[in-house]
C-alpha positions in Angstrom: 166.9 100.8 326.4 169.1 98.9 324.2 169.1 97.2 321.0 168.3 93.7 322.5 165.9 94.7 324.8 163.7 97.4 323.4 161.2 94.8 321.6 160.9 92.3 324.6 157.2 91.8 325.6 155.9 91.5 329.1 154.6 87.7 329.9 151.3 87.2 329.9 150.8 85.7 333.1 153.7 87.4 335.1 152.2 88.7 338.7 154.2 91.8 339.4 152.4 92.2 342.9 154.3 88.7 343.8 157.7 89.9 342.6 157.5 93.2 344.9 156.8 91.4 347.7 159.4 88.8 346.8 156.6 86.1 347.2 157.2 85.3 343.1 157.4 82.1 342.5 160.6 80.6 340.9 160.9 80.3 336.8 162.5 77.6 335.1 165.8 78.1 333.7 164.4 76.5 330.2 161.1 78.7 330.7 163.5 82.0 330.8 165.5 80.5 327.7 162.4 80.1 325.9 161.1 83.7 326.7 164.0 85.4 325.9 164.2 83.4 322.6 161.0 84.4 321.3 162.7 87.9 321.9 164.9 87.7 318.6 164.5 87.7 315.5 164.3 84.4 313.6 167.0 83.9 311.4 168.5 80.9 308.7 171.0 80.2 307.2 172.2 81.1 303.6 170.1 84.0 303.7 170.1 87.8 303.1 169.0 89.9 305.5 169.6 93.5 306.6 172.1 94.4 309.7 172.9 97.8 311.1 176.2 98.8 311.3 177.7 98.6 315.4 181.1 99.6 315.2 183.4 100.2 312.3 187.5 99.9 312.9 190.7 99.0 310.6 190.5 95.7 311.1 186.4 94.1 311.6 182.9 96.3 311.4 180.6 94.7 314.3 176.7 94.2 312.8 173.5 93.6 314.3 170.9 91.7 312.7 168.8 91.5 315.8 169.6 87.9 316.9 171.5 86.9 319.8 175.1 87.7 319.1 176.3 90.4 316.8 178.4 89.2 313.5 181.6 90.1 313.0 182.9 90.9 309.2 186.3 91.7 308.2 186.9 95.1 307.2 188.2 94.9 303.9 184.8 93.4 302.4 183.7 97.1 302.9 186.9 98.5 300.9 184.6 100.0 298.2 182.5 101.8 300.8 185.5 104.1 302.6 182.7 105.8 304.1 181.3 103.3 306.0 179.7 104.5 309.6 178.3 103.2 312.3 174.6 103.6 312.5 174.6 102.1 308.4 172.4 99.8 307.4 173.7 96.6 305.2 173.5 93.5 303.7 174.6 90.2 304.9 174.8 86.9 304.0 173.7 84.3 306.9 176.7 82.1 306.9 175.4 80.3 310.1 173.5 81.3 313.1 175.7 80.0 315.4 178.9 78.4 314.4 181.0 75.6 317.3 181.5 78.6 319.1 178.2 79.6 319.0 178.6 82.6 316.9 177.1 84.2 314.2 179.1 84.1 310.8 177.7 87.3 308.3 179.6 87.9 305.2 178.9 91.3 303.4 180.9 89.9 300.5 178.5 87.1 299.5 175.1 89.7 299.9 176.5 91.6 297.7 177.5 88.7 295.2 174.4 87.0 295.5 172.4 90.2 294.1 175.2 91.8 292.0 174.6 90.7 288.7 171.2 92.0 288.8 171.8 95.5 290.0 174.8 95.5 287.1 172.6 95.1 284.4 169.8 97.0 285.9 172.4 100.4 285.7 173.4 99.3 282.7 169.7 99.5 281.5 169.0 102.5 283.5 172.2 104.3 282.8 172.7 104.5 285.9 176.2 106.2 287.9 177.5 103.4 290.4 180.1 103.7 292.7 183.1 101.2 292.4 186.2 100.8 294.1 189.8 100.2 292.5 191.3 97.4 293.6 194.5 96.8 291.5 196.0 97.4 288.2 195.9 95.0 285.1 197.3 94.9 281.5 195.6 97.5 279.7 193.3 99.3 282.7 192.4 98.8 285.5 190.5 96.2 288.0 186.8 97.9 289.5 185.0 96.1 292.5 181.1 96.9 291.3 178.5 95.6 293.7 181.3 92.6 294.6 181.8 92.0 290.7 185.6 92.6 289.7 184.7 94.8 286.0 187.6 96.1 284.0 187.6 99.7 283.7 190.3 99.8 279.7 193.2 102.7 280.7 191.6 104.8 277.6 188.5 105.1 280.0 190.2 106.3 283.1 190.0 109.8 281.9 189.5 112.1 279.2 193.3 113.2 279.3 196.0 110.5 278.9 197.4 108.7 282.1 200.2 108.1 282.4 200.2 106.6 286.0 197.6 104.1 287.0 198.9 103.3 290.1 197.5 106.4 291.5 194.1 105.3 291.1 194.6 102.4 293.2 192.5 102.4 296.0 190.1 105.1 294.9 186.7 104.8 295.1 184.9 106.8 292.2 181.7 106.6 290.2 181.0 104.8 286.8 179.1 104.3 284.2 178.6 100.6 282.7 179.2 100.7 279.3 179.4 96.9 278.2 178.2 93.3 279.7 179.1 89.9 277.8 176.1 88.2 279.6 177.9 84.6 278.2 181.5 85.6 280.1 179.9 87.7 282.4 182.2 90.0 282.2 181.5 94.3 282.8 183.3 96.9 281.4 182.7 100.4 283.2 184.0 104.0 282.4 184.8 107.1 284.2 185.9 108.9 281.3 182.4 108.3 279.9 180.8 110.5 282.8 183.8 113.6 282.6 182.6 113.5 278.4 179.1 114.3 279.2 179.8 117.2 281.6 182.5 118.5 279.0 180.1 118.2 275.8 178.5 121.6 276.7 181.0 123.1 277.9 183.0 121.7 274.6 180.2 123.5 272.5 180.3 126.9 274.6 184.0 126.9 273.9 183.7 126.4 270.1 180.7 128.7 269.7 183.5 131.8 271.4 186.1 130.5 268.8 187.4 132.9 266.4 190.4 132.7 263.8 193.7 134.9 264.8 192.4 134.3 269.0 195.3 133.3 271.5 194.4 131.2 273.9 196.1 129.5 276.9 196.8 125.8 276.9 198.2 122.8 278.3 199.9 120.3 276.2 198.0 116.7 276.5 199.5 114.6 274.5 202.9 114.5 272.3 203.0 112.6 269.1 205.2 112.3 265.7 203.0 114.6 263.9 202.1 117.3 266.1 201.1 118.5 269.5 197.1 117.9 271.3 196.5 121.0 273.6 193.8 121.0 276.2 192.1 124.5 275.7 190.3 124.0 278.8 187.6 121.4 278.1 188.6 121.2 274.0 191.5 120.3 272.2 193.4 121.1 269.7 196.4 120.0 267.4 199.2 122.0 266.7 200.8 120.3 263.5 204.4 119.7 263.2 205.1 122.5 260.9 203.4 124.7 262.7 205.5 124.5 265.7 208.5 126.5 264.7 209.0 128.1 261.6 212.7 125.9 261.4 212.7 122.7 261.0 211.9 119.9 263.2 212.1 116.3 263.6 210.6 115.7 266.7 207.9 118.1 268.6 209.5 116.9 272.5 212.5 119.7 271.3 209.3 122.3 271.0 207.2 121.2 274.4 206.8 119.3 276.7 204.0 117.4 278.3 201.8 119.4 280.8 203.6 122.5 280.1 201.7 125.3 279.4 201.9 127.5 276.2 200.4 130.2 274.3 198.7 128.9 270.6 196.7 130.8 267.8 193.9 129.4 266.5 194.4 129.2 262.8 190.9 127.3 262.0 188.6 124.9 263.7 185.5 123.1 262.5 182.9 123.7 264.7 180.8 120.6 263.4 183.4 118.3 263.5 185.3 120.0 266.5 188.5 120.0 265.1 191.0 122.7 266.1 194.1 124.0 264.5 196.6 125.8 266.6 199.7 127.2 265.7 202.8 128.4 268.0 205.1 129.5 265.6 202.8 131.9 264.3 203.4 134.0 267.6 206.9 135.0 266.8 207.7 137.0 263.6 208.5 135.1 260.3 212.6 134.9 260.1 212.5 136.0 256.3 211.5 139.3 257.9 214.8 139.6 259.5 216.8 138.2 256.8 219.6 140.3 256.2 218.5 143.1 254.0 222.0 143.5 252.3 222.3 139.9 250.8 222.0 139.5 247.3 222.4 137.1 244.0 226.0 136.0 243.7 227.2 136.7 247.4 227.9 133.6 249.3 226.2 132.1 252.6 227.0 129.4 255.1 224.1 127.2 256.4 223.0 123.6 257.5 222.1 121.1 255.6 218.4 120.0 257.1 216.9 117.9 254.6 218.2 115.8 251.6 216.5 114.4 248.5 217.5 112.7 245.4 217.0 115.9 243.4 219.0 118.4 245.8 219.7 119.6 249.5 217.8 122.0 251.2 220.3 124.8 254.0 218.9 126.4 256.7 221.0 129.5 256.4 219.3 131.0 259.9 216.5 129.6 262.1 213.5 129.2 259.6 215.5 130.8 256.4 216.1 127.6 253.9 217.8 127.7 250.4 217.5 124.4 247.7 220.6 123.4 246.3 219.2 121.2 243.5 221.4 118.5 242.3 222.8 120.3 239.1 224.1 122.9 240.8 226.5 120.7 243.3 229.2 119.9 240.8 230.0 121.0 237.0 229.7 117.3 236.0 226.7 116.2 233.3 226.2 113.0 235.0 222.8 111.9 236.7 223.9 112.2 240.1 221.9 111.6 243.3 222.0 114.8 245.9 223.5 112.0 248.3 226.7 111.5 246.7 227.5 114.6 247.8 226.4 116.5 250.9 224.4 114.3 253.8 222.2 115.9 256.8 224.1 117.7 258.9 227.2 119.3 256.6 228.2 123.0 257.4 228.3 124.0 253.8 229.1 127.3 252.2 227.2 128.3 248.7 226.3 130.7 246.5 222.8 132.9 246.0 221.7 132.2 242.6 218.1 133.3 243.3 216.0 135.2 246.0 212.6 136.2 246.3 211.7 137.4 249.4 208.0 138.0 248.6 207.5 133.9 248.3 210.2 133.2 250.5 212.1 131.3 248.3 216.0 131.0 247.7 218.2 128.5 245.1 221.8 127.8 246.3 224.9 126.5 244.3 228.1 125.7 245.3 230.1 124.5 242.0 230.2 128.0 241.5 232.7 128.4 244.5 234.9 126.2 241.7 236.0 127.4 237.9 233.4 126.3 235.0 236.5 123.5 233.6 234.6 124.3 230.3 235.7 128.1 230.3 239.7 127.4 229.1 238.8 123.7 227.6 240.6 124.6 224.2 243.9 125.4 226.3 243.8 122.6 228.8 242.2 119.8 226.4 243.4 121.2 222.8 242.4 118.9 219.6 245.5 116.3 219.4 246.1 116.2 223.1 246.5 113.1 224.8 244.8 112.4 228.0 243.7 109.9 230.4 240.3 109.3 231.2 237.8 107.2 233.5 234.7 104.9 231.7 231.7 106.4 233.2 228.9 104.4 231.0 228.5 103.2 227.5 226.0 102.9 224.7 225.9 101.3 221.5 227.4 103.8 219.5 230.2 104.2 221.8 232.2 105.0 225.2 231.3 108.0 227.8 234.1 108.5 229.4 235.2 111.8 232.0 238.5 113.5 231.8 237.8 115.4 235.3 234.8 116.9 237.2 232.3 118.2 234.7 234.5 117.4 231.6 233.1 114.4 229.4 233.6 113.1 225.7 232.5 110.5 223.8 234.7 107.7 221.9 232.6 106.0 218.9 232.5 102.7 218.8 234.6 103.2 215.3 237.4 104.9 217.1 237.9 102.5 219.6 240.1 100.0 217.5 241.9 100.0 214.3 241.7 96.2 213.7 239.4 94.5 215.6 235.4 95.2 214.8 234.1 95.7 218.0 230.0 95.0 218.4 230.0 96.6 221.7 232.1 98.6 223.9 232.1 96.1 226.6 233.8 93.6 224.6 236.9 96.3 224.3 236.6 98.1 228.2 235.0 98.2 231.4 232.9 101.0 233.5 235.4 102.2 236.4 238.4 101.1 234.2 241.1 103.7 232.3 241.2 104.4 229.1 244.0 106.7 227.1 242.3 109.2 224.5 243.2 111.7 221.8 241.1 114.5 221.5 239.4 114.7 218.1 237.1 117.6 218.0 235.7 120.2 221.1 231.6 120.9 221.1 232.1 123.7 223.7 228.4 124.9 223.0 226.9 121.4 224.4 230.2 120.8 226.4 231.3 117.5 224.8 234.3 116.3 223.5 234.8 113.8 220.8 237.9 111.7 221.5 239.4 109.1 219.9 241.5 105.8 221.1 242.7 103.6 217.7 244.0 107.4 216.6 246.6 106.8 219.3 248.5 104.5 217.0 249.4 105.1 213.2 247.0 103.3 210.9 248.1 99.8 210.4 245.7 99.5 207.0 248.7 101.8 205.5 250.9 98.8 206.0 248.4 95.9 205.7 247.7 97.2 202.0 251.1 96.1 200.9 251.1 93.0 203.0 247.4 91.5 202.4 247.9 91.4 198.7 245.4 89.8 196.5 246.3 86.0 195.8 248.8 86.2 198.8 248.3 83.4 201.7 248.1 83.7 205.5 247.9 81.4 208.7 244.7 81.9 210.4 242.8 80.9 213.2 238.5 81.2 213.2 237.8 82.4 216.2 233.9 82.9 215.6 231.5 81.1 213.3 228.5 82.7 212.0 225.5 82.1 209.7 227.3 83.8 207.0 230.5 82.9 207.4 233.4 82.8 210.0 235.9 85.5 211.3 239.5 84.9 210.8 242.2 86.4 213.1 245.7 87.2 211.6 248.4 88.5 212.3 248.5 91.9 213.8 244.9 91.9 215.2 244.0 91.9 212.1 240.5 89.8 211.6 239.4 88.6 208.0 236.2 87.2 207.0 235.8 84.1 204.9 232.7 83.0 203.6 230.8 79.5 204.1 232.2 78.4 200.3 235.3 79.2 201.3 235.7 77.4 204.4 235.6 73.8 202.9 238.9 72.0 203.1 240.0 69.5 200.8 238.2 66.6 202.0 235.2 67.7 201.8 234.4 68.9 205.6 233.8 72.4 206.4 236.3 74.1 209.0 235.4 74.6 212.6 235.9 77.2 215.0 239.4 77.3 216.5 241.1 75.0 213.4 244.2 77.2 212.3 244.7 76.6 208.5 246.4 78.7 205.4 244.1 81.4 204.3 244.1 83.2 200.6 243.1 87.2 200.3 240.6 87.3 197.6 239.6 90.7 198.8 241.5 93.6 200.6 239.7 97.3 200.7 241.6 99.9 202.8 238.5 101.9 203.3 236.3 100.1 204.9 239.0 97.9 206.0 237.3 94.8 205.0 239.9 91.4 204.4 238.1 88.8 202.4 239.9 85.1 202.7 239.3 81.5 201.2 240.4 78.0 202.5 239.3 76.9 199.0 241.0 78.7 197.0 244.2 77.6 198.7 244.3 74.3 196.9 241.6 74.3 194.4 244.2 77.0 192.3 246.6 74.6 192.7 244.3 71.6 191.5 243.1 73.9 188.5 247.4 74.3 187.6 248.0 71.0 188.1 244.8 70.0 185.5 245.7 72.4 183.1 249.4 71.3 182.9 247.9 68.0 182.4 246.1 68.3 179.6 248.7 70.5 177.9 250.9 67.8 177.8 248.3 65.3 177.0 247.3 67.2 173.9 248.8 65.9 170.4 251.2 68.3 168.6 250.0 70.1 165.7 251.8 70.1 162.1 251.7 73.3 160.2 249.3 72.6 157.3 246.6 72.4 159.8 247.6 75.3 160.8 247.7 77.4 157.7 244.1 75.6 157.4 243.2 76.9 160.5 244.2 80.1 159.5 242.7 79.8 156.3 239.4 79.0 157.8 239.4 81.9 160.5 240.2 84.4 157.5 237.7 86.2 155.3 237.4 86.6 151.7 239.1 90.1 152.1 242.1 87.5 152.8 242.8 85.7 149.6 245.8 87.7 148.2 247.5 86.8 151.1 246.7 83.5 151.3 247.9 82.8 147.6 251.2 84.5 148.1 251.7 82.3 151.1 250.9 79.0 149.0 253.3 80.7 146.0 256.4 80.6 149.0 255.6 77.2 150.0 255.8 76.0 146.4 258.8 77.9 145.5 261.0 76.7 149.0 259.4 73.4 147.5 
């Protein structure tokens, strides 16, 4: 009996005995319409009602809802379901009962839309596992057909290991858990990674609870970053740091591993509480200071790499995982800050010397300005005192001039030796850092390795000749070529400067001289020793006004006869005088 039929009732008033005997009488076409009607089910439109599943192909899925005419549906509304049957039962949405063509339009989209929201956050409340089907990727995840709702499923939720293609998820149908609903967007957000986590929580804590420090397990590397290596321990992972990947040096673990591979690791601690997990590879193969050459020794030399460079030295990889420091000091005889820069960089093949080694802590110091003569070991012969050199300004101070004769050679020029004449205030004003300079060498610290040189010295001492020249009372053309509170500085001739103070610089009109005049100077002071030249504008014609006054009132002054002055003398005489003074009035008389 089929579908349509099984639930059709006999009529009421049907004579059965007529219809064998053909004597029936004749039904109404309207009267069989009407009978067969009340066969089916009633149905309306825009409603939900339950349909059992026909036929199922690619392309439509037949379904009967026990009305007239079956509905078609397109296949792809049951994409989430791949294993769709015939003989299901499912929901449909009563588009029409009968469309111009007198068909029945079902839609198993809309069903499950019109009840979707509710079931979503009745398994979110429940915890529930729904099933949901991947329809596409999107920026960040994925794109989840739940009960007809498109939910995002975020890529960090796919799984618990990284993925790193999404687009073979496409298509899948798998089970999730909904972990968020924004009732105001209505917008889910569902995980599968949530479900694998809760399956590998005890199987996480079995695998701690068997952990043991020094135990080599097997592992597949997860995830590669700039710090270190996560290896999947089979439910539990664990980092392998950096440093603990190889006992050389390493910039970048993807030279160690390589994703998926799998490796061998210790366990060198874990915290069961926390369940971290530190692995180590290196720590498989033996440490390469225990195959260091057995022979090698302070003071032979080595060849090595240069791996890693700071500001205070340079550290060579002499073999794989064997390192030596050359600290800055040691790369060149020279006193001078340096940076380690200046001279080696990453990747120089270098050759050095063993100044230490300690093969209990694994350490080792390099140099390599040993590989050149200490410059300080002959400096008497090569830089004797009275030797003339050239050298380069490397800094200054206020006391004076660093300057450096060659690598690792430096002396100092005081700020008194730097010029005969001129007073220098700071050694900038006489040179400049970079420039040459010519020196004399004046003395040789070889204990503390500094030289005390010596430029003026280059030249005879002009204060020999200026001694004669800058005479007291003698005058000189000038030019000020600085004024200062207490007076000005004069330049002369020769480089020589004089100083002149503010009394002294007041010309005959009254003014005071400026900086830059040029006028005639006296020397009221010269001292060789501390070669100090002390001039007056004043002086220049106030000596001559005080002549010129004097003269004057010589010659103004009446002439004196003699009797005034015997009286004079007579008055400026004592009485011890007398005798004398009547023998002179006895000549008078007598020439009289």
């Amino acid at each position: 009996m089929s579908e349509l039929t099984k639930n059709v009732q006999p009529l009421q008033d049907f004579n059965w005995d007529e219809f064998e005997n053909g004597t029936v009488a004749n039904i109404s076409k309207e009267e069989l319409d009407k009978a067969y009607d009340e066969t089916l089910n009633k149905v309306a439109d825009h409603q939900v009602v339950e349909g059992k599943v026909i036929s199922v192909d690619k392309k439509e899925v037949v379904v009967n809802i026990g009305y007239k005419s079956d509905g078609i549906i397109p296949a792809g509304e049951f994409r989430y379901n791949p294993d769709l049957k015939e003989g299901d039962v499912v929901e449909v949405y009563v588009e029409t009962a009968e469309d111009k063509k007198g068909q029945l339009v079902l839609s198993h989209k809309k069903a499950r839309l019109s009840q979707a929201w509710d079931r979503v956050n009745e398994a979110l409340e429940a915890q529930e596992i729904v099933q949901g089907y991947i329809k596409c990727r999107t920026k960040g995840g994925m794109i989840v057909d739940v009960f007809g709702i498109e939910a995002f499923l975020p890529g960090s939720q796919i799984d618990v290991h990284p993925i790193r293609d999404y687009d073979q998820f496409v298509g899948k149908t798998m089970e999730f858990k909904i972990v968020k609903i924004n009732q105001e967007f209505r917008n889910v957000v569902v995980s599968h990674k949530a479900l694998i986590e809760q399956e590998l929580e005890a199987q996480k804590q079995e695998i701690i609870s068997r952990l043991e420090k020094g135990q080599i397990l097997e592992g597949t590397v997860k995830n590669i970053t700039s710090y270190g290596v996560f290896v999947d321990l089979g439910g539990v992972d664990g980092l392998i740091h950096i440093t603990d990947l190889s006992w050389g040096r390493i910039d970048d673990p993807k030279k160690v591993v390589e994703l998926d591979q799998k490796i061998n690791v210790v366990i060198l601690d874990f915290d069961e509480e926390k369940k971290r997990i530190a692995l180590g590879l290196k720590q498989l193969t033996p440490h390469p200071w225990d195959a260091l050459d057995a022979n090698l020794k302070v003071g032979d030399h080595i060849k090595g790499k240069v791996v890693v460079i700071a500001d205070y030295g340079a550290f060579v990889e002499v073999q794989p995982g064997v390192e030596g420091l050359i600290h800055v000091s040691e790369m060149s005889w020279s006193q001078h800050l340096r940076s380690a820069q200046e001279f080696l960089k990453v990747g120089d093949e270098v050759e050095a010397v063993i100044l230490t080694l300690d093969r209990e802590e694994r350490k080792m110091s390099l140099g390599i300005k040993q590989l050149k003569e200490d410059p300080w070991e002959a400096i008497e012969v090569k830089y004797p005192v009275g030797s003339k050199h050239t050298a380069k300004v490397r800094n200054f101070t206020n006391f004076g001039v660093f300057v450096e004769l060659e690598e690792g050679v430096d002396g100092l020029i005081h700020i008194s030796d730097l010029s005969w004449t001129k007073k220098v205030k700071h050694p900038s004003e006489f040179t400049k850092v970079g420039e040459q300079i010519d020196v004399v060498v004046l003395d040789i610290d070889k204990e503390n390795r500094r030289l005390s040189l010596g430029h003026k010295q280059l030249e005879d001492n002009p204060w020999d000749a200026f001694e004669e020249k800058y005479t007291v009372g003698s005058v000189h053309t000038g030019k000020i070529t600085e004024v200062l509170e207490k007076g000005a500085v004069v330049s002369l001739e020769e480089n020589v400067e004089g100083f002149a103070t503010p009394k002294h610089l007041v010309k005959e009109d009254g003014s005071q001289a400026q900086q830059g005049e040029e006028l005639e100077f006296k020397v009221i002071e010269f001292n060789k020793d501390s070669k100090r030249i002390i001039l007056s504008h004043s002086r220049t014609f106030e000596d001559a006004q005080r002549e010129e006054k004097r003269a004057t009132r010589k010659a103004a002054a009446p002439k004196k006869s003699d009797a005034p002055k015997i009286e004079n003398v007579a008055a400026s005489t004592t009485l011890g005088d007398l005798d004398v003074l009547a023998n002179l009035k006895a000549q008078m008389e007598k020439g009289e």
